[in-house]
C-alpha positions in Angstrom: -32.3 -12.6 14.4 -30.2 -9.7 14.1 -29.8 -7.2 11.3 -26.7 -5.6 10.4 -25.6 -2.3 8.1 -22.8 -3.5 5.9 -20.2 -1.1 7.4 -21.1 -3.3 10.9 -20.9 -6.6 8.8 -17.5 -5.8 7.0 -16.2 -4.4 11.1 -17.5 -8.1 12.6 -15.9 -9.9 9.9 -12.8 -8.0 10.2 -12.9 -8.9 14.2 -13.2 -12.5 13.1 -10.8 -12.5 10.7 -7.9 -10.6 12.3 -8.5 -11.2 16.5 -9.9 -14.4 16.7 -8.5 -15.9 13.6 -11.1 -17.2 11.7 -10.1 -17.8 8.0 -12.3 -15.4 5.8 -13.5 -18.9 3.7 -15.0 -20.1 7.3 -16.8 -17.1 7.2 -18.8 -17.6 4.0 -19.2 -21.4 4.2 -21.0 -20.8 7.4 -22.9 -18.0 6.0 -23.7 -20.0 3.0 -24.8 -22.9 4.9 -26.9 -20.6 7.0 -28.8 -19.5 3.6 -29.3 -22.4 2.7 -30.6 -24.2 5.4 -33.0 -21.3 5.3 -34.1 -21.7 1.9 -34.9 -25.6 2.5 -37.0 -24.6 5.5 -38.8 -22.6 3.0 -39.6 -25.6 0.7 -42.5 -27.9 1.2 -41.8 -31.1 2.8 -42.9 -33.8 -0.2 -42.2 -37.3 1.3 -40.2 -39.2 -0.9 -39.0 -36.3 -2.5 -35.1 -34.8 -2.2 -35.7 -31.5 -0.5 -31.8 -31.5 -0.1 -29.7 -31.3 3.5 -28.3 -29.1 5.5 -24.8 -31.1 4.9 -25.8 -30.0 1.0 -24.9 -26.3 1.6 -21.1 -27.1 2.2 -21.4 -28.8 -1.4 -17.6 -28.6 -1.5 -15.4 -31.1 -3.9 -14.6 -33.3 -0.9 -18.4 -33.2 -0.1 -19.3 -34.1 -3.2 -16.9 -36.9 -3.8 -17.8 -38.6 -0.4 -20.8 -37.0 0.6 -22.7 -38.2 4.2 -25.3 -40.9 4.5 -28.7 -39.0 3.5 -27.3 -36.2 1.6 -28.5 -35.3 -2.1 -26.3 -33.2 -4.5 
């Protein structure tokens, strides 16, 4: 994994944004998904037991309303 200051954060996600054209809310979605599937690796696997999906970090409205076989909200 690679670390980044904020100044080189905020200069990739301006690259992304502005010369490849990837909407800003792409950007956070993925990064949210990426913390969360984080956090669930974290947890201990109960069998049985909801420990959540990855599909669970895109919890959008849409998501929630029809959400994918196996998913918990």
């Amino acid at each position: 994994m690679k670390l980044t200051t904020a100044e080189q954060m905020k200069e990739l996600d301006r690259q992304a944004i502005e010369e490849r054209g990837i909407p800003s809310i792409d950007l956070m979605e993925r990064a949210a998904a990426g913390v969360a599937e984080a956090a669930l690796a974290l947890l201990p696997k109960r069998p049985g037991k909801c420990r959540g999906r990855p599909c669970a970090a895109r919890a959008t409205t849409a998501a929630m309303e029809s959400p994918q076989p196996g998913c918990c909200f």
